[in-house]
Residue, then its C-alpha position, 0 to 999 in steps of 0.5 A: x298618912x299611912x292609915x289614910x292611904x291604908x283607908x283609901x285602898x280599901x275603900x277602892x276595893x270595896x268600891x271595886x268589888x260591887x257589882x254582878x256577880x260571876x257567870x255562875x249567877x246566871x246558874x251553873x247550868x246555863x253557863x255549863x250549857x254555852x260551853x258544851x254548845x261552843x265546844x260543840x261548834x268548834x268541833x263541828x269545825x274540825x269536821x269541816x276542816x277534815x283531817x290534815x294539818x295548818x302548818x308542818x310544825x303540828x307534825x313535830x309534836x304528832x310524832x314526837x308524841x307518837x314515839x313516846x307512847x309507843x316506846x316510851x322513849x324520847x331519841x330516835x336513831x338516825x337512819x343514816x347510821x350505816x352510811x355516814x360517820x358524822x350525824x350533822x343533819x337530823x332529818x327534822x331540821x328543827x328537832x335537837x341533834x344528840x349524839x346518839x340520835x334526834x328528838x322531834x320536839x323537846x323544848x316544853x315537854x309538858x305538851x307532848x305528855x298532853x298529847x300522848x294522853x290525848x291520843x287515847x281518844x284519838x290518834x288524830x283527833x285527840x291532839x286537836x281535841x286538846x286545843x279545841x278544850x283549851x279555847x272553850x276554857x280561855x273563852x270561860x274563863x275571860x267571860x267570867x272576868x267580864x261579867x265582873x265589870x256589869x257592862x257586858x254580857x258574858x255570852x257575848x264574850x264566851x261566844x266571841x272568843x270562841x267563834x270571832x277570834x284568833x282563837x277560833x283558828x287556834x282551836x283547830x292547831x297542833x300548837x301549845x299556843x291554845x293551852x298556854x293561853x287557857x292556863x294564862x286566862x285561868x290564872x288571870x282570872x284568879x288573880x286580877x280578882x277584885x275580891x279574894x279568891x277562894x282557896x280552890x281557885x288560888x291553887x287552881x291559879x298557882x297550878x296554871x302559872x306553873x303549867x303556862x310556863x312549862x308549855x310556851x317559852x313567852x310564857x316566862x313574859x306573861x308572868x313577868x306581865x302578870x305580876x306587874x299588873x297585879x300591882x295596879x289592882x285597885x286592891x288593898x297594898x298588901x293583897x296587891x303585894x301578897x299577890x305578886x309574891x304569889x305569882x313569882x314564886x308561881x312563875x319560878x317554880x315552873x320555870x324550874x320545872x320546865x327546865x328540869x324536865x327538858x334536861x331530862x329528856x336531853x339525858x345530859x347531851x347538849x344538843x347542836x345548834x346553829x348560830x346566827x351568822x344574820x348581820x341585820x342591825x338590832x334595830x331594824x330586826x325589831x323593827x321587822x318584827x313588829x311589822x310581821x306580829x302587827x300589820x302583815x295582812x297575809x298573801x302577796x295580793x290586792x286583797x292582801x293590801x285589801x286587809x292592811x288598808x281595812x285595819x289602817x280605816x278602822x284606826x282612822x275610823x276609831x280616832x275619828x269617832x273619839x277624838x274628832x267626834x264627826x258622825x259623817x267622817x266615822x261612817x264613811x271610813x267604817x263604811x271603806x274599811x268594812x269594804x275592803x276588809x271583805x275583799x281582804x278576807x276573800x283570798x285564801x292565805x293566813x292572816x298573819x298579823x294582829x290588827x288585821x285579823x282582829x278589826x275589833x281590837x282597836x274598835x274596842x280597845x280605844x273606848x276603855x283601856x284608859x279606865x282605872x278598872x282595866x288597868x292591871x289588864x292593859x299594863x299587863x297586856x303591854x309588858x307582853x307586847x313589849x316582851x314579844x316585839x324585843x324577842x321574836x323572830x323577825x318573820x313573827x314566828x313564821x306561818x300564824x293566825x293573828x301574830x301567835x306570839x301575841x295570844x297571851x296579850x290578847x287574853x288581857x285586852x279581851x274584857x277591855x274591848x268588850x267593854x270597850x264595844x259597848x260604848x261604842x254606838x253611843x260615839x258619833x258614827x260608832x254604830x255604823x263603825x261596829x256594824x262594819x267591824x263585826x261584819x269584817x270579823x265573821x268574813x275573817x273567821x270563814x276565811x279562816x276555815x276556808x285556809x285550815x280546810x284547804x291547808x288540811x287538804x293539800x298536806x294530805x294530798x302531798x304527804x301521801x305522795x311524798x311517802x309513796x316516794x321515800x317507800x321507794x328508797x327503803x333497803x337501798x344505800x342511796x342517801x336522800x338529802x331534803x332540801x326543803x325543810x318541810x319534807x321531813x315535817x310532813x312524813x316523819x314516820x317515812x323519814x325514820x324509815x330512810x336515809x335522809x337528812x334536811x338541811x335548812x338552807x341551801x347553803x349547807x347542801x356543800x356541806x351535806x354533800x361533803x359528809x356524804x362523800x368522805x363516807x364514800x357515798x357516790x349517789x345522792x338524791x335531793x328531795x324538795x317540794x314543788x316550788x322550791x328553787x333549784x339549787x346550784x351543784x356543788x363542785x365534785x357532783x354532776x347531774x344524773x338525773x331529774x324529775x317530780x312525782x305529784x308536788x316531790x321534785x327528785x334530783x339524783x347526783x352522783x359523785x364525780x370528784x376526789x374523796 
């Protein structure tokens, strides 16, 4: 019976492992030449985004980065050392608080020695330069895999990554969500092989797992996720087992890794921390993750509810090309969704979740996932889903582009939707359906250089003001308290040049306040970015004075009470 079993497993293999060759085939120079033309465009892009930043978080890794490379060190001193005795709030709300400083970011430290390595390119240029690699090879490394399958063409796929995806936005952020999902693309690759890999590209594979897991924390799911669609390759028992060993023991090690370089950049501080004092039951917090990663289309608008209602048309489009099989049906429904998908894209604002920003996913998933070749991909691919809905934030990890958390999922399901796309004109109704999500998806993606240039824009335009500021209030011992979390994130070289703390929410201004009186600091000024809601004074304050220099509101308090 066993040698039966022993028999089929390779005959499944061998079966398996027909077919075209890799992208190499086609020779290496024209494989070589795609990718130097894609990275070529997704540099033309950042041209086109200028300079600036998507999101505040990008600042955190910039500066932490900076510091390292230019002393060396990882702490900063708290500029509030002379005023105050107690150091609760670092002035990046989100950095650890140490005893004998702040550290920007030190979760993955792998990821800021990129980019101190990427700044000898450029000082601004450099970390983006970083992402943009990144998504060339997550591009070639999923169009080799593709070309595996003989039904799709590996430059569509290499092409379609790097221009009509998330990753297209990805490119062009400060994040180590691009370079975990290169390392978990690679390894992927390698490992979800039909035939064995060569050495070189079995250390290559091993190399990645350790890197992904030292540079993304759900990087510890995609190995778990790797390792267990490794297991339905239609491969040879003990390859299938000797491959998940590998993968373990991989995922293990950088796991150890990772840890160990972050303790060592704590130097055995523990860091402070805020609990959670939520009362939201378990359920409903996983439940609003799930809308926030999936369905949350991005700005509170018409065209917002334009781009719910285009991905809810493409999944009624979908069903009714496969199941219902009705030509007229499939047409009109596509033919909706790619009008309201175009209306969705007009409005500037992010897209935040999956299947919004991704029309092609369910389009191209539905018509492949089921098939035997493609299972290591899809049961990998849900361990990842399942992983990221039970841990993730409620609001999906905040401002993203397509559900970030989700990337690494997306790498998986990438040569299944390929797949997937190509039959698709040969359902009824489904080539008007592809039409219409392929026309969705290139509005979607200018869209989204329209959103990184006008956010790129606007962060210079209020970083330059919020400095021209702070300047003000060097040498003075007035104490500064940010009540907008993005103030310290947008200018942290200005920060460690005053004395200023942030706090995260308006609730712990009492707090601050009460610190700032104990050490016998009577003037406080509050600093918020316009739009921020004015908080109410504490008890013992008064108000002195108000005003707002560009987008920086100014509060000036002084302390009227009892110390």
């Amino acid at each position: 019976m066993l040698q039966k079993e022993a028999g089929r497993d390779e005959a499944d293999f061998q079966a398996a492992d027909s077919g075209p060759a890799t992208p190499a085939s086609s020779g290496a120079a024209t494989w070589l030449l795609h990718c130097l033309f894609l990275l070529l465009a997704l540099a033309a892009v950042r041209v086109v985004v200028g300079p600036g930043i998507f999101t505040i978080d990008e600042n955190a890794y910039r500066w932490q980065a900076q510091k390292l490379e230019a002393t060396g060190e990882w702490i900063s001193n708290y500029p509030t050392d002379e005023l105050l005795d107690q150091q609760t709030y670092a002035p990046l709300v989100l950095g650890p608080k140490l005893d004998t400083g702040w550290i920007a970011y030190s979760r993955h430290p792998v990821y800021v020695r990129m980019l101190v390595g990427s700044r000898a390119l450029s000082d601004q240029d450099g970390p983006v330069a970083v992402s943009i690699v990144s998504v060339v090879i997550i591009a070639l490394a999923l169009a080799r895999v593709s070309s595996r399958f003989g039904d799709v063409d590996w430059r569509f796929v290499l092409w379609g990554v790097g221009l009509a995806s998330p990753f297209l936005i990805h490119s062009q952020i400060v994040w180590a969500h691009a370079p975990a999902a290169a390392a978990f693309a690679v390894a992927a690759a390698v490992f979800f092989n039909r035939g064995p890999p060569p050495v070189h590209e079995l250390v290559a594979g091993v190399f990645c797992i350790v890197l992904l897991m030292t540079l993304r924390t759900e990087g510890v799911l995609a190995g778990l996720a790797l390792g267990v669609g490794a297991l339905f390759m239609q491969v040879p028992r003990l390859r299938r087992a000797a491959t998940f060993s590998a993968i373990g023991v991989a995922a293990f090690a950088g796991v150890v890794l990772d840890r160990f370089l972050m303790l060592s950049v704590l130097a055995g501080s523990v860091p402070t921390t805020t609990p959670n004092t939520g009362s939201t039951s378990f359920v409903r917090e996983r439940a609003e993750a799930v809308v926030s990663l999936l369905l949350e289309p991005g700005g509170e608008s018409v065209q917002g509810l334009a781009r719910l209602v285009s991905a809810l048309l493409f999944v009624a489009a979908v069903v009714w090309a496969y199941k219902r099989q009705d030509a007229s049906m499939t047409a009109v429904l596509s033919v909706f969704a790619g009008i309201t998908g175009v209306i969705g894209s007009l409005i500037v604002s992010a897209y935040s979740g999956l299947l919004p920003a991704v029309p092609l996913l369910v389009v191209g998933l539905v018509g492949a996932a089921h098939e035997p070749r493609f299972r290591p991909f899809v049961v990998a691919a849900g361990v990842i889903v399942v992983g990221v809905f039970g841990t993730s934030y409620t609001d999906g990890g905040g401002l993203g582009w397509g559900g970030r958390y989700m990337l690494l999922a997306l790498v998986l399901v990438v040569p299944v939707v390929a797949a997937g796309l190509k039959k698709l004109p040969g359902r009824p109704g489904g080539a008007v359906l592809l039409v219409a999500a392929l026309v969705v998806t290139l509005s979607i993606q200018v869209a989204g250089v329209r959103v990184l240039r006008r956010n790129h824009v606007n962060s210079e335009i209020v970083a330059a003001q919020a400095t021209e500021v702070l300047s003000t209030f060097e040498g003075t011992d007035r104490l500064l308290v940010a009540t907008d979390i993005r103030v310290g994130r947008l200018v942290p070289d200005a920060v460690q040049r005053v004395p200023l703390l942030s706090i995260g929410a308006g609730e712990q201004l009492p707090d601050a306040l009460r610190l700032a009186a104990e050490a016998g600091v009577s003037d406080v000024t509050l600093v918020a970015i316009e739009g921020n809601p004015e908080l109410p004074i504490p008890d013992g304050w008064e108000l002195v004075a108000s005003e707002s220099v560009g987008s920086i509101q100014l509060t000036d308090l002084r302390f009227v009470g009892t110390p």
